[in-house]
N, C-alpha and C positions, 0 to 999 in steps of 0.2 A: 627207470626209464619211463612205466609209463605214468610216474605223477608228472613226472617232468614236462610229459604231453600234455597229461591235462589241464597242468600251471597255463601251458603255452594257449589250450583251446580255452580255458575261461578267462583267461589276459583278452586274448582276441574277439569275445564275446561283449568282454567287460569295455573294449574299445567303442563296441556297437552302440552301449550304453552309453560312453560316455560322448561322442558325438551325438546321439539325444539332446543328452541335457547340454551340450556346448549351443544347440543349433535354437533348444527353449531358453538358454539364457539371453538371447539378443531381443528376443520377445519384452513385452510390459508384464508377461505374466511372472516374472522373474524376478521383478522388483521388491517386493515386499519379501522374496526369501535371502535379499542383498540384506536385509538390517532384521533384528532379532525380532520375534515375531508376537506382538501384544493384541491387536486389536483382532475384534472377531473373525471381521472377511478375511484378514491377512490368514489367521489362523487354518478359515476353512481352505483357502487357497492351496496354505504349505499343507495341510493333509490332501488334500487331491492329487498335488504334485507329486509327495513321496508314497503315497497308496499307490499311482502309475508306476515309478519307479521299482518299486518292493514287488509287485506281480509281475514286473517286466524283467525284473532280475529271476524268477522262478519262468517264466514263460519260456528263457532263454538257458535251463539249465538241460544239466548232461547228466542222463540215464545212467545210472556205476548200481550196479547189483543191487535193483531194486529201492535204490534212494537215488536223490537227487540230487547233482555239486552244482551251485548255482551261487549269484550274486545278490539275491533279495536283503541280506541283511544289512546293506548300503542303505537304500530306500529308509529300514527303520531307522539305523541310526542317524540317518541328517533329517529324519522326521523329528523325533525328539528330542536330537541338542537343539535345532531350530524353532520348534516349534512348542518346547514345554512340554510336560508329563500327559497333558491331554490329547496332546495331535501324536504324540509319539505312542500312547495308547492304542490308539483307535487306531493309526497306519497300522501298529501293529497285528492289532485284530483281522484288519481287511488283508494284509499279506499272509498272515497267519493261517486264514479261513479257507484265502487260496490254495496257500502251500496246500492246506489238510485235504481240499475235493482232488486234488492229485494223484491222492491213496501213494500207497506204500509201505512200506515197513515203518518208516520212520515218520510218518504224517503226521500224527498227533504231538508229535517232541518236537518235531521243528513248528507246529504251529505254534506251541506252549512256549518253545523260546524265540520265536518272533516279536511274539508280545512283551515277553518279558525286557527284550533288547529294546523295543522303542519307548516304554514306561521307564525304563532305568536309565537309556540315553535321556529324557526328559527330565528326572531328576536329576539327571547331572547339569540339564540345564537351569534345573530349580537352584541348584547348590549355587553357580556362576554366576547368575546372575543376584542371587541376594549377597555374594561378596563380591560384587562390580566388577568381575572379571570376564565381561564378554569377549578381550580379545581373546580367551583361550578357547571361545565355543568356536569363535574362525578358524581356531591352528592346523593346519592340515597333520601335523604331527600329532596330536592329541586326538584327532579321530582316527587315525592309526591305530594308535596304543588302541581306542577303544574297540575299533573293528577286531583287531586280535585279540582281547578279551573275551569278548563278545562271541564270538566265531568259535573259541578255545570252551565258552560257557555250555555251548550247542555242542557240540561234541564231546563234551562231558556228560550231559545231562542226554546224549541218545546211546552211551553207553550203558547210562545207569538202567535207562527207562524204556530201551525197544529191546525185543529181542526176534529171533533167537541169537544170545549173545554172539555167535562163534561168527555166523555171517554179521552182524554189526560192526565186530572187532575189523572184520578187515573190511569192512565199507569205510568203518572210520581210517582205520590205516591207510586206506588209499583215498581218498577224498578229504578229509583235514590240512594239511598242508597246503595243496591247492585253493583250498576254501580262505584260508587264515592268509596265503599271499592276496588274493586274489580283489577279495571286499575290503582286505586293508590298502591297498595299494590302490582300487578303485574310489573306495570312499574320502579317500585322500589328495586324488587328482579331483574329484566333485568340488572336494572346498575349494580347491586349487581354482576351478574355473570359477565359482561364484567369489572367492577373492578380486579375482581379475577382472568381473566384471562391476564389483562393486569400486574398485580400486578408479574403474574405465567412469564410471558414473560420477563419481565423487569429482574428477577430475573437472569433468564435462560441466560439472554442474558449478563447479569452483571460477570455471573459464565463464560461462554462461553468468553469472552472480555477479565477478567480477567485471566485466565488459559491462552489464546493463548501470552496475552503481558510476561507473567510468562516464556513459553516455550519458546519464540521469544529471550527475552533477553538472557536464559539461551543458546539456542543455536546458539548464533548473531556470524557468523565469523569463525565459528568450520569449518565446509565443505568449506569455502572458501580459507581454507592455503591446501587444497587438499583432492580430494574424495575418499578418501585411509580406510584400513584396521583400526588404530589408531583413527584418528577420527569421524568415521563414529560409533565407541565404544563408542566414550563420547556422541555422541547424542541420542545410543538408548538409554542408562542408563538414560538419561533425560527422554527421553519419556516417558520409561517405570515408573517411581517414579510419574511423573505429572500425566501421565492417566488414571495408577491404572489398568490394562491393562491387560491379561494374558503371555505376549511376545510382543515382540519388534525386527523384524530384519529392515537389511539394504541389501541389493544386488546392486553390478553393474549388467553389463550384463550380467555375467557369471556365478559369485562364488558369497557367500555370506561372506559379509562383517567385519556383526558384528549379535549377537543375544544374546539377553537379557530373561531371563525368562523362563517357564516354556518348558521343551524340549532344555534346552541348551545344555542335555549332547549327544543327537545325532545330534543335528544342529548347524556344527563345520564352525566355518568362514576359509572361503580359502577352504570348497571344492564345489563343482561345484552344481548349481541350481539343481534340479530332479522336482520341485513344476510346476504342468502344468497349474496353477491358474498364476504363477510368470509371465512365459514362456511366458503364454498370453497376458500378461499384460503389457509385452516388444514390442513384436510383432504387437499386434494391437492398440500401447499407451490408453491403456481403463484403466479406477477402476474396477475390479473384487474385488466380494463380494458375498463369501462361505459362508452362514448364519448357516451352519450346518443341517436345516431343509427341506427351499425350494430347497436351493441350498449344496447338499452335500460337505463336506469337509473331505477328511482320509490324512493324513501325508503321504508325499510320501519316507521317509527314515523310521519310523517307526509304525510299524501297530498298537504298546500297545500306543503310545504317547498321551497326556490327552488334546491336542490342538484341539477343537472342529470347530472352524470357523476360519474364516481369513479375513480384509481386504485387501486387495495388491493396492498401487495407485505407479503410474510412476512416477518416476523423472527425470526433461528436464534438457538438457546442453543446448548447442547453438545449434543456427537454430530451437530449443522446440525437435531437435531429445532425444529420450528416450535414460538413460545412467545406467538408475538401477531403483528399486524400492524403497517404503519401505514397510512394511508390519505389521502390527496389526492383536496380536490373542487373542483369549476366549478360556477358556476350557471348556470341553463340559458341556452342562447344564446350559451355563452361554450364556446370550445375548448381543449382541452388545449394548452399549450406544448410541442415538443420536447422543449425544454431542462429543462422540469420534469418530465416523463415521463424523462429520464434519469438524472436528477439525483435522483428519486426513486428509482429503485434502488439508485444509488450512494450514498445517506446511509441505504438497509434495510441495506445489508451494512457501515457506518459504523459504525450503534447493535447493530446484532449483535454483532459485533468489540466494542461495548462492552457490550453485555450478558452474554458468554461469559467475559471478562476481567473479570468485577465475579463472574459466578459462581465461577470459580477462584480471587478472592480469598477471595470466605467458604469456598472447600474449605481453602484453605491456614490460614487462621483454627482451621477446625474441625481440621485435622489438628493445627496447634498447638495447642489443648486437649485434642484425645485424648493427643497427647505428655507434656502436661504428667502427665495422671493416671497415665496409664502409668511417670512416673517417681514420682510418688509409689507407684503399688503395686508398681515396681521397690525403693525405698528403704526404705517400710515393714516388711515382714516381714524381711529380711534384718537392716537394722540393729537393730530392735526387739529381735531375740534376742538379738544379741552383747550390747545395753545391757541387757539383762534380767539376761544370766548377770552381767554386770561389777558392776551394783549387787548381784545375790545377795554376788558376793565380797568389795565394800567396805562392805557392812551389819556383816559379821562382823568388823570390826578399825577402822572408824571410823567415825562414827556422824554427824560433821560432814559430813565428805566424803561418805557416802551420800546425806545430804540435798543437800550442792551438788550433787551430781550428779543427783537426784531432779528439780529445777529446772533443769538444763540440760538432760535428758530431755523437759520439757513444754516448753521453748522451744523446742526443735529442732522436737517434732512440731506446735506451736500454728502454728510458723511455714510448719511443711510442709503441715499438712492448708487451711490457712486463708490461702492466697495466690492465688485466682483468678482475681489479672489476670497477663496473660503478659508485662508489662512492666512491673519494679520499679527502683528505684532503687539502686545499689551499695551504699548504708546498709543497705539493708535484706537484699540478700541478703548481705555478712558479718555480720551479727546471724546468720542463718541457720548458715552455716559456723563461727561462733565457737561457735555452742552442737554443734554437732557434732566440731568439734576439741576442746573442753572434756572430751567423753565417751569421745573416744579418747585421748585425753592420759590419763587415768583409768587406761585398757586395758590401754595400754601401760605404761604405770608409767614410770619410766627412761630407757624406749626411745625416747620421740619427744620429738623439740623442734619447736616451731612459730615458726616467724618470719614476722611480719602487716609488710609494706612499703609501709602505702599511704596517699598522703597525704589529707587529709581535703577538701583542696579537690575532693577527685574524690567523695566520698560523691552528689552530687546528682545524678551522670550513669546514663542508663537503660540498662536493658541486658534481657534477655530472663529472667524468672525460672527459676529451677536451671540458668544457666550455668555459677557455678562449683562447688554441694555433688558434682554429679557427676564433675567434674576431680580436686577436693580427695580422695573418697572413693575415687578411681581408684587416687591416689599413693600410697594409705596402702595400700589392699586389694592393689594389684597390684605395689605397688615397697616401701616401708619394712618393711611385715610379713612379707617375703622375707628380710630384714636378721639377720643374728648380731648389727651392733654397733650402734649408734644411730644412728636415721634422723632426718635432718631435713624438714623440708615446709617451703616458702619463697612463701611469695603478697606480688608484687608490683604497683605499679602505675603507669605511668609515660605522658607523652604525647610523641606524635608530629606534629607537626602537628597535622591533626584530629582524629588517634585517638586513640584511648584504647587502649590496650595493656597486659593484664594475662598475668601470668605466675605458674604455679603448680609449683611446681622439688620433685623431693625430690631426694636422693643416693643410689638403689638404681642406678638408670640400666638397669632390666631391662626395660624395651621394646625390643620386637622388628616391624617393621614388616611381617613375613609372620604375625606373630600379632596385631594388630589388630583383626581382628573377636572375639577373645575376651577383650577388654579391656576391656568394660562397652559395654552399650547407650549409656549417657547418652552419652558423646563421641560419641558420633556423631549423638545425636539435638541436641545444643548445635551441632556446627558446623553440621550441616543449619538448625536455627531461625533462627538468627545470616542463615544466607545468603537463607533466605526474605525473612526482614524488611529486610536493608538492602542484599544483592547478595552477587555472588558474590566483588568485592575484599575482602572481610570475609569472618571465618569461624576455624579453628584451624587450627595445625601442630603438630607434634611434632616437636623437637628431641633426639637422644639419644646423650650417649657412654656407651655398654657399660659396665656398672658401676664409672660413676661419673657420672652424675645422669639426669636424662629433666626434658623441661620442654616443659609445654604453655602454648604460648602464643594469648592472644585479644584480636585486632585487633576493634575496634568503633569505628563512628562517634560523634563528640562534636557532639550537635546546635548550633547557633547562639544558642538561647539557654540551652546549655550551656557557653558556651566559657570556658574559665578563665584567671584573670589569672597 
């Protein structure tokens, strides 16, 4: 009858304990003893935790002739299957040390098997995990078995080793049983509850994972064609449907954008912020969070409006300067979610990431049309002259060819001045180069031959306008007009696979790879454009045997409803 009691008082003890650890499991401190335990801080963690535990199982035992029935050997053993032979050591040690300042008959034997229980439970976690079997370090049945091992060890080794036997015998006889239900059945509810809270995590974090890849894709690309009125509407509607949410706005700096949800009918996009939560939240780029309770929230355009709290988090352009918000509400009586409070930051720094990357593309836009003028006022005055002088000289000995040449002059500059899209068709840019080779052919008199290789199924494919006048006008200026005997110029154009591959060849072959930068702007403002718009496997080389040719070649994508038969 009375182990039966004392099953009953160290069950009810063992209760005390384990509402403890139910009430530290809800904690962050818990987390790292949810999954098996590798890295250092985890490690020193899960020995702090079960060092508390292992003294609190002794702090809370019962006095039986001179020894003590208690629940400490819990503590060591979820020290060392979780924690490895090291953490399961030293719990042991620190419980062990305590048991022993305790005194009693049996102090030094329960310290010696304290130790021993959290070093052997860590080699068992040594064992499990180098044959991949961590689900069995979670089994609540398998630290049973081991609590009742364990427990059964300890009271073998304080028969062997305290005495006076006679009182031992029956401290063991009535204290064993008690002990061996007690840490087995406790140690078993313990995994039980970190099961369930790892079970609860996993879960959360599965939902949380899944929801943000859901919102991500839905709104992948939306704020990056512009942070504007219209699209800033398709992603609250998103938001608002995924997060279940009371409202859903968007602001720039000023005006709100877009608003979704409950209070739509006085919070009109396009007029002007009044929200001193918003205000703030521009100003001093912070998450402001009106919980309704701690932190007041009242509608600053309507005083009946049913929007009880508010999240507000920043959204960065470039430089991370602040360019708008977005904003998450509840109605009143209704509380924030975690997992939308989370989730709301991580989709601010989502549409950021897409707003900064939609700004760098109109930079890179704009830089391609400053390129483009730039090469027309690189082209202009230069060539202008040479074709000035060349007509002055073919007016005076023929009168036809001045005039063709008169009209290859206006084609060339009609086609140069009057191209301001940055993406023309291959028709159109050899029109371009045919009237410019026309006028050096002129020049030269004698000297140049041109040979055009390209077949016509390729005229419809796009490419980036003045990719090749500045190639062409390189070969001439920098390699045939170097020439005593007669240069040729070779434009070809041929596919690979997807590509389209053109090649612009003369025979001077006087590039020089250490002299590159003084070879003409355009090359290098073509392979840069080329690699903005379609990547960096696209783009030019140069190819060169020392006089005896140079050939620049350009790789470009053949779109899909470009593709040729």
């Amino acid at each position: 009858m009375f182990e039966f009691n004392l099953i009953l008082q160290l069950l009810q003890q063992m209760c005390v304990y384990l509402v403890i650890a139910y009430l530290l499991s809800k904690t962050p401190l818990f987390i790292p003893v949810m999954q098996v335990t590798v890295h250092l801080p985890h490690k020193l963690l899960c020995y702090f935790i079960f060092s508390f535990f292992c003294i609190m199982g002794t702090y809370f035992s019962l006095e039986i002739e001179d020894t003590l029935a208690n629940t400490r050997a819990i503590g060591a053993i979820l020290g060392g299957l979780l924690g490895g032979p090291t953490v399961g050591l030293l719990v042991g040690i620190t419980g062990g040390v305590h048991r022993y300042t305790l005194g009693g008959i049996t102090a030094e034997t329960c310290m010696i098997s304290t130790i021993l229980t959290g070093f052997l439970c860590g080699m068992v976690h040594y064992f499990l995990m180098k044959n991949r079997r961590v689900d069995l370090i979670y089994n609540p049945f398998i630290v049973a078995i081991l609590a009742v091992l364990f427990e059964s060890l300890e009271m073998g080794m304080i028969l062997i080793f305290s005495k006076p036997y006679e009182v031992i015998l029956h401290a063991v006889q009535t204290i064993a049983t008690p002990m061996i239900v007690a840490n087995s059945v406790g140690a078993a509810m313990f995994m039980r509850i970190l099961l369930d809270r790892k079970a609860m995590f996993e879960k959360y974090t599965s939902a949380f994972s899944s929801r943000a890849l859901k919102i991500a894709a839905s709104t992948d690309g939306l704020l990056r064609n512009g942070f504007n009125q219209e699209n800033s509407t398709k992603v609250a509607d998103i938001l608002y449907k995924e997060l279940g949410v009371g409202a859903v706005s968007i602001t720039d700096r000023e005006k709100i954008l877009a608003f979704i949800g409950i209070g739509s009918d006085h919070h009109l996009p396009g007029t002007p912020i009044t929200s001193p939560a918003s205000l703030q939240s521009i100003d001093t780029d912070k998450v402001k969070y009106l919980d309704g309770i701690h932190e007041p929230y009242q509608c600053s355009i309507n005083k009946h409006c049913r929007l009880g709290s508010t999240l507000v988090i920043p959204l960065r352009g470039e430089n991370n300067t602040v360019v708008g918000t977005i904003k998450l509400y509840e109605a009143k009586n209704t509380l924030f979610s975690s997992i939308n409070r989370t989730l709301g930051e991580g989709i601010a720094s989502l549409l950021s990431a897409q707003i900064l990357t939609g700004q760098n593309e109109r930079y890179k836009q704009l830089l391609s049309q400053t390129e483009i003028k730039l090469l027309h006022a690189q082209v202009n005055p230069h060539f202008l002259f040479n074709a000035l002088n060349t007509l002055l000289a073919v007016i005076r000995r023929d009168q036809q060819q001045a005039s063709e040449l008169v009209q290859n002059i206006s084609t060339f500059f009609r086609k140069n001045l009057k191209r301001p899209k940055e993406i023309v068709t291959l028709k159109d840019e050899l029109e371009h180069i045919t009237a410019y080779l026309e006028i050096e052919k002129i020049r030269f008199m004698d000297k140049l031959d041109i040979v055009v290789d390209i077949p016509q199924k390729f005229e419809g494919v796009h490419l980036p306008a003045f990719s090749l006048q500045p190639i062409v006008e390189n070969a001439i200026k920098h390699g045939v007009s170097q020439m005593i005997g007669k240069g040729v110029v070779t434009i070809r154009a041929y596919q690979q696979d997807t590509l389209l591959v053109l090649e612009v060849e003369d025979n001077a072959g006087t590039y020089r790879e250490e002299h590159k930068d003084g070879n003409g702007l355009g090359l290098n403002l073509v392979h840069k454009r080329i690699q903005i718009r379609y990547g960096e496997q696209y783009g030019m080389k140069i190819d060169c045997q020392p006089d005896c040719y140079t050939k620049v070649i350009l790789s470009l994508p053949i779109k899909q409803d470009e593709q040729l038969c």
